[in-house]
N, C-alpha and C positions, 0 to 999 in steps of 0.2 A: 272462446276463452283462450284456448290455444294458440290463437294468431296474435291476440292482443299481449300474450306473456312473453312470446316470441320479440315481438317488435322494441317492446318494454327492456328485453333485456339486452336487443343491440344496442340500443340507446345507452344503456348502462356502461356494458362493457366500452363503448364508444369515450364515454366521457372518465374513467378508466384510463384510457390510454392518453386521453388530454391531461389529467393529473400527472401522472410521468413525465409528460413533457412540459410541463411548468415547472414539477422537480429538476426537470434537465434544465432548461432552460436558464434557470436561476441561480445553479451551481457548477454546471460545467461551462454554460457560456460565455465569453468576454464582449459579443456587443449583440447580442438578440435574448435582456435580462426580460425583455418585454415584447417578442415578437407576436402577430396575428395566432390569432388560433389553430391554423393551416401548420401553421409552420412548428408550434404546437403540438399537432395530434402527428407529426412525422417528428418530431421529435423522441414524444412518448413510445413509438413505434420501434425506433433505433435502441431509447433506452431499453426498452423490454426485452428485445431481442438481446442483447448483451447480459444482462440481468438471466436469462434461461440460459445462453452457453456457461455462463458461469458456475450456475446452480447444477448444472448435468452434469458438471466433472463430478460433483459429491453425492448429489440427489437422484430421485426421481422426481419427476411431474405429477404427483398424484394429485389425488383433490386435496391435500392438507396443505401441501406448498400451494396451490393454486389457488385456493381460499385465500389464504394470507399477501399472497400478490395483489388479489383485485382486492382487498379493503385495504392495501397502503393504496391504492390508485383511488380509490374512491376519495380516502381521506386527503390526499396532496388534492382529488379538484376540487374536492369543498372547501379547499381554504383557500384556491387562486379563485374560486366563483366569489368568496366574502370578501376577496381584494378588488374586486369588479366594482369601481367609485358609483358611476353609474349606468344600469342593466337597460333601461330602455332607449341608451342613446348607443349602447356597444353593439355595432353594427357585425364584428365578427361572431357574435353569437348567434344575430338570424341566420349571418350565410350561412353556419354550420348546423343549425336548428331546419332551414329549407334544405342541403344538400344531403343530410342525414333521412329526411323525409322522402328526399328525392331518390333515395338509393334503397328503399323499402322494396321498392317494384321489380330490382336487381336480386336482392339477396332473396328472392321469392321463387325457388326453381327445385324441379322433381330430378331431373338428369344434372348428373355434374360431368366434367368433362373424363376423356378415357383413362388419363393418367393417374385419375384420384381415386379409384379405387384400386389399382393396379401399384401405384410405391405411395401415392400422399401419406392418405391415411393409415397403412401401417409403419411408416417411418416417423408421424405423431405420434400414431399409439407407444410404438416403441421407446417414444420419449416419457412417455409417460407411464410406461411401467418399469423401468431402466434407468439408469445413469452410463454414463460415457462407455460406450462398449466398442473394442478392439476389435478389426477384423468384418465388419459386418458386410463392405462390400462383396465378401467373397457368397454369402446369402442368393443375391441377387445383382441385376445390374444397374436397378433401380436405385439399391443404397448406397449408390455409390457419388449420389446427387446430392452432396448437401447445403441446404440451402436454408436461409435465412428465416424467413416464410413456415418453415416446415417445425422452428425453435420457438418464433412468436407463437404461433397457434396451438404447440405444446402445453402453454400458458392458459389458454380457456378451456380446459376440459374439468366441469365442472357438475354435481352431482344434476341441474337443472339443466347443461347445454350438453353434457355427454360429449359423442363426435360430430354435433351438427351446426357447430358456428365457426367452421373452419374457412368463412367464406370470409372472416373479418378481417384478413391482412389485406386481400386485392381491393375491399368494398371500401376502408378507410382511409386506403390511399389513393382512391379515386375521388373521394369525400374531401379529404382534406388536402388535395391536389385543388381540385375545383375551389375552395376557397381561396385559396391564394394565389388564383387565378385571376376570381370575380373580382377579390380585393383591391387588388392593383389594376384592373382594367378600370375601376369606378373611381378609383383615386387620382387618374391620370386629368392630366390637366393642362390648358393649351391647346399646343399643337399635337396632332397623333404622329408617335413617331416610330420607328420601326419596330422597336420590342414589345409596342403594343398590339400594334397588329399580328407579329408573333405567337403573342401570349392568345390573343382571339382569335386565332386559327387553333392553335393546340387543345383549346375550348371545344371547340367543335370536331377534332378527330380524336378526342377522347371518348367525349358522350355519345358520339353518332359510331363509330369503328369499334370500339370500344365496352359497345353497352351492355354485352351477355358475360354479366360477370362467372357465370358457371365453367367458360373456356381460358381464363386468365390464365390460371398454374403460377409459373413464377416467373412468367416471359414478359407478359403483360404487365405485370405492375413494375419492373424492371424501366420495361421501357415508356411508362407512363414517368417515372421521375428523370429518365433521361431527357428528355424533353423539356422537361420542368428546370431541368440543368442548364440546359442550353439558352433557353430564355433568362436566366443568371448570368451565365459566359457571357452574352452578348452588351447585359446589363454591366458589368463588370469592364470590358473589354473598352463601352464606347468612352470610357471617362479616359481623364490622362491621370486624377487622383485613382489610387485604388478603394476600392469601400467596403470600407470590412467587416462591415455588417454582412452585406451578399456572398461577402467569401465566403466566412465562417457558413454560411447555410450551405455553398455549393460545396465545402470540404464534409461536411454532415450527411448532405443528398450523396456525393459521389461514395462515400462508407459505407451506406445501406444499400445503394445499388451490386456494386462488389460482391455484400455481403448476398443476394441475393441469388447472382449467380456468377462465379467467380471466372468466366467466359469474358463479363463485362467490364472486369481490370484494365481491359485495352482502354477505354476511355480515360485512363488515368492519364493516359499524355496529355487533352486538354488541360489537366491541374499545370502540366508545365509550360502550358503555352500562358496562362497566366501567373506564372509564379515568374517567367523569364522576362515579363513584359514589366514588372514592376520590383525583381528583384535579381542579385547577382548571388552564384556559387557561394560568394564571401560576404552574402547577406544573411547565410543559412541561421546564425543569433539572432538577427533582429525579427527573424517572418518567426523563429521559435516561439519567438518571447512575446508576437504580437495576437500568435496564435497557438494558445497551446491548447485547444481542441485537436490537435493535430495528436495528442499524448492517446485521449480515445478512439483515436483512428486506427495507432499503431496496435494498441489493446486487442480493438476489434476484428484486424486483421489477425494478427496472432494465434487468436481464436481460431479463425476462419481454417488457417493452414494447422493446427491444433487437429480440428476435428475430421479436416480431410487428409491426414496422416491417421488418427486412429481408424477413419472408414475403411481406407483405400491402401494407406501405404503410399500415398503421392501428396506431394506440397497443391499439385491442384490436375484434378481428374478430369479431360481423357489425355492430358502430356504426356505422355509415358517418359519422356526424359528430365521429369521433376518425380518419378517413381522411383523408392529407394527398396531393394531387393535387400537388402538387408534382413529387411522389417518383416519378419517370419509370418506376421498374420495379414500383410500387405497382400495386393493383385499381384500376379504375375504378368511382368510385362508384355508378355505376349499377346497376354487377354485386355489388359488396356491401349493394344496399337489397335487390336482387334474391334473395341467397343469405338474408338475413334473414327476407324473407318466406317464402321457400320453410320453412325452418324452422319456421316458425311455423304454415304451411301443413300439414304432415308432423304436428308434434305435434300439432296437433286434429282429425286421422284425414283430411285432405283428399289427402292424396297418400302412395302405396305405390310399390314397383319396376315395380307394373303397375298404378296404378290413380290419376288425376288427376282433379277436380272440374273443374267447368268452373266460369268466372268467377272466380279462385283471390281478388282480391284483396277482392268484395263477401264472397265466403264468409268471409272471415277477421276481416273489421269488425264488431264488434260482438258477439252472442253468433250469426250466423249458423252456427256453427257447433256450436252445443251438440246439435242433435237426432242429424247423424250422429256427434259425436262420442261421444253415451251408445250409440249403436247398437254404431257400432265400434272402439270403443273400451272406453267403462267396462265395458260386458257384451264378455270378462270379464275385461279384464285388470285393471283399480282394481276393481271389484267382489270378484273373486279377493282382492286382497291384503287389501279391509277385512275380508274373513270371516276372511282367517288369525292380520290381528292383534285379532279379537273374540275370537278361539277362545285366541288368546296368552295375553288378560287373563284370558280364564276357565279356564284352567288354573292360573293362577298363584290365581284366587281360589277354586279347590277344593281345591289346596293348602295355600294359609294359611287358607283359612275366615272372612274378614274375619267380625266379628259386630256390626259398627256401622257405619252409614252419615256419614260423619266426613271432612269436608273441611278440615284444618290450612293455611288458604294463606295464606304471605307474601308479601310485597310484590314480593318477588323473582322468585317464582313469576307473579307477574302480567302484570309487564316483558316477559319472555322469552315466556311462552304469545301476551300477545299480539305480540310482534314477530314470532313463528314465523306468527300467524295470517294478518298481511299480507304473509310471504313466502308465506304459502298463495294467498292473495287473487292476487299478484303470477305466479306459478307457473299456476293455473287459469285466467286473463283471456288469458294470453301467449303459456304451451307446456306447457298441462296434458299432457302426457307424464312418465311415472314416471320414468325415466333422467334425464330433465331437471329432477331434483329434487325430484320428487313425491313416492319413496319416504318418506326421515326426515321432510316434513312430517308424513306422514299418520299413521306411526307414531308419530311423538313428539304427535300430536294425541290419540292416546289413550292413550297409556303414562304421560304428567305427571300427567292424572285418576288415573290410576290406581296409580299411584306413589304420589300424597299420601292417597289413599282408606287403601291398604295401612300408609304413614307413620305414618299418626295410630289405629294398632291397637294399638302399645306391642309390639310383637312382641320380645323375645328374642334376640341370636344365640346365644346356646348351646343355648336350648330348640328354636331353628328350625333348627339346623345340617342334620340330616338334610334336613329339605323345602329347604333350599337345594340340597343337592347333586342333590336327584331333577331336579329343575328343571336343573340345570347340566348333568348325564349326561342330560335328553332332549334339549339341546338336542345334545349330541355324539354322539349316538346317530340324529338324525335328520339331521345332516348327512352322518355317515358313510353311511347307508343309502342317500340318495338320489344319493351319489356314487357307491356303490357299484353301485346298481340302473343307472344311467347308463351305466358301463361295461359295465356287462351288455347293455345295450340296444345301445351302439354295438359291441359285438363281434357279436349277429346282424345289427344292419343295415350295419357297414361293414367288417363283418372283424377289428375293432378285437382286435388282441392285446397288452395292456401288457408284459407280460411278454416277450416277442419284439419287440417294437418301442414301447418307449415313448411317443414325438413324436408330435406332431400333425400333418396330414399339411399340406402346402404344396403346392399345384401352382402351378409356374414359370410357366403361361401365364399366371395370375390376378397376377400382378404388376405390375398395372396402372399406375399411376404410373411404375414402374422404365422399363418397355415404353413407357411416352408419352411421358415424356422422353428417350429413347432415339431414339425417332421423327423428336422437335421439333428434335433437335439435329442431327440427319442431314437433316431439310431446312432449317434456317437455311444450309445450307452457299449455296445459290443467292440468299441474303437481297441488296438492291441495295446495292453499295460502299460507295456516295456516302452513302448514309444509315447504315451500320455507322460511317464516319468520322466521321461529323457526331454521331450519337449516344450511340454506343458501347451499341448496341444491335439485335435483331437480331429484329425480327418478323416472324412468319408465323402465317398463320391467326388472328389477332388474340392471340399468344401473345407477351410479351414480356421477352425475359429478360438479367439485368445480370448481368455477368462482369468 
């Protein structure tokens, strides 16, 4: 009974988040009043997360606000499902009725990954027994991540999900990635041409690379809509008209990426590679006025440096020269060069849970770092992924059989490959680490070749329709499997039974931030008068926090 209420109520919450974005969709959009469902349930996604920073400057997240959230969501999809002319011909409902099913066997896991008991889930919690609190990076270093992700799921703690559907930001936006995927690969028509083959590669390094949703955090689904972007850019790019349908989605997609993790602002140059390609300096009124989705961008950014000013004390954390020392309940810059390096220390294999180089800052200058980090690092975890996305292209090229060596590239093609190449450049020198956006470079560095190699074949879709679907069914057929084998594997090693106990397990002591601030607050109690008066402020152990 317990798996089947479980399942019951992702579905729910799922359709939930499609409401919101029919409400966005309808009100804030100017040309997607009617977009797929996909684009839909990332809509709804964006709007909720905005709708929780907002509520946190004055609220808490309890269950009273959260109750009332999910029945306006319920009620906005009960009236876009009665707008639905007709249900058995509205092909976005199966994808999302099959990708929703299909994503059962993911959100089905005992172990979640090391950072979610360590900052996730007490920087939720916190949202939800809290409103907007000053100062909290100085707690930990963990809270000093704010993220997007962590505002949505805020949102579902409810007297029946508690802390255990915190899986539904990365699970939805793999869900409603894959429709708007499937959508448009099946809508395609003619000739295949390079965006499509595109889009059927990012298919299959979603679902197969992809498939343990317990390890996402907020990297993965980050870069699960980068990708989604990118296949936009190029949509966007190859026309000479611009189409402002796809804009408006990639100005949406690129707002919640950001919002995500504010690392990934770097991509905002591609908005100017298309904003320069179809508009001038002294166009700045007309792209306003064509687009003012562009009003809840600037909002949602706002927010973003909002909330990482009250964490941190910095417009965005670990810069230290967007840190303003002013800000009495801010980091100290010292501790934020400190938390940067360390990062950069970590991603080029210099430091683990138990294992620290000695001399952290020569080791990190320069390429001092390249020998241990091929050691320990590329052998094998980037060695891994390149075999998988070689093995990708050459199934897709035993399948079509390319029979001419044929590279069709425009100019457009050129832009992009190389701006990706110096976020590669930029990524390898910095924090070659996969999580830290390693993945989509590396794949889109060999998917574009091979995208336009496959382009310029003249291939068919009617003649290739079957070879598309074999390619579509393995990638579904290997993410099921490896989800599937997973549960297999954690039911002998942790007992795991879905079916009797669906959730992932939580231990209360691992609550570590909850339990430190719990700590700090119980000995500020002895904090000296004279200085509480005079500062309004209450330190201890170099911990300082504004109330």
């Amino acid at each position: 009974m317990q798996f089947v209420v479980f399942i019951l109520t992702y579905f729910v919450l799922a359709f939930n988040v499609i409401g919101y974005g029919y409400f966005f969709a309808k009100n804030l959009t100017a040309y997607n009043k009617s977009p797929n469902i996909g684009y839909m349930g990332l809509y709804g996604i964006t709007f909720l997360t905005l709708i929780s920073y907002l509520t946190n400057l004055i609220l808490k997240h309890d269950y009273s606000h959260n109750f009332i959230i999910q029945i306006i969501g319920i009620f906005f999809f009960f009236y876009y499902f009665s707008s639905i002319k007709n249900l058995k011909q509205n092909r976005d409902i199966k994808y999302l009725l099959f990708f929703l099913t299909l994503s059962t066997t993911s959100i089905l896991y005992f172990k979640s990954h090391d950072d979610f008991l360590y900052y996730h889930l007490s920087f939720i919690d916190n949202l939800t027994i809290n409103k907007v609190e000053f100062g909290l990076g100085n707690f930990d270093l963990a809270f000093n991540h704010v993220s997007s992700l962590f505002f949505f799921h805020s949102l579902f703690k409810l007297p029946f999900t508690e802390n255990y559907f915190y899986f539904i930001g990365p699970a939805l936006i793999m869900v409603f990635t894959n429709v708007i995927l499937v959508k448009s690969i099946f809508e395609q028509r003619a000739k295949l041409n390079f965006n499509f083959f595109l889009k059927l590669f990012i298919f299959i390094f979603i679902n197969i690379f992809f498939y343990r949703l317990a390890e996402h955090g907020t990297d993965r689904s980050a870069i699960i809509l980068i990708l989604l972007s990118i296949s936009l850019i190029f949509n966007i790019l190859e026309k000479k008209k611009l189409n402002h349908q796809v804009f408006e989605n990639f100005i949406i997609l690129l707002t919640l990426i950001v919002s995500l993790k504010s690392f990934y602002s770097i991509y905002g140059l591609l908005f100017l590679v298309i904003f320069f390609k179809y508009f001038k300096i002294s166009n700045l009124g007309i792209f306003y006025k064509n687009f003012k989705i562009i009003n809840f961008s600037i909002i949602f950014a706002l927010l973003i440096i909002f909330y990482n000013i009250a964490y941190t004390g910095c417009l965005i954390y670990p810069l230290s020269y967007t840190c303003f020392e002013s800000f009495y309940w801010g980091l100290d810059v010292s501790s934020v060069e400190w938390a940067a390096s360390f990062y950069e220390l970590w991603s080029k294999a210099g430091a683990t849970p138990t294992y620290r180089v000695d001399n952290p800052e020569n080791y990190i200058s320069g390429f001092n770092w390249l020998t241990v980090w091929i050691e320990n690092y590329f052998f094998n975890k980037v060695s891994d992924t390149i075999v998988g996305l070689i093995v990708a292209v050459l199934i897709f090229f035993v399948i079509f059989k390319p029979k001419k060596i044929k590279f069709e590239i425009v100019r457009e093609h050129k832009i992009i490959y190389f701006a990706l190449l110096l976020y590669a450049f930029e990524w390898f020198f910095y924090h070659p680490s996969l999580r830290y956006g390693g993945y989509h470079l590396l794949a889109l560095i060999f998917f574009i070749p091979a995208s336009i190699l496959l382009s310029s074949q003249g291939y068919n879709y009617t003649k290739n329709f079957k070879k598309i679907q074999l390619i579509l069914l393995i990638g579904v057929v290997i993410f099921s499997y490896r989800n599937i084998d997973r549960i297999i594997n954690e039911n002998i090693v942790y007992n795991y039974n879905p079916l009797i106990s669906p959730r992932y397990k939580i231990d209360l002591d691992d609550y570590y931030l909850k339990n430190k601030k719990k700590i700090i607050f119980e000995n500020t109690k002895n904090c000296n008068k004279e200085f509480k008066k005079e500062q309004n402020c209450k330190i201890v152990n170099s911990y300082r926090v504004f109330y």
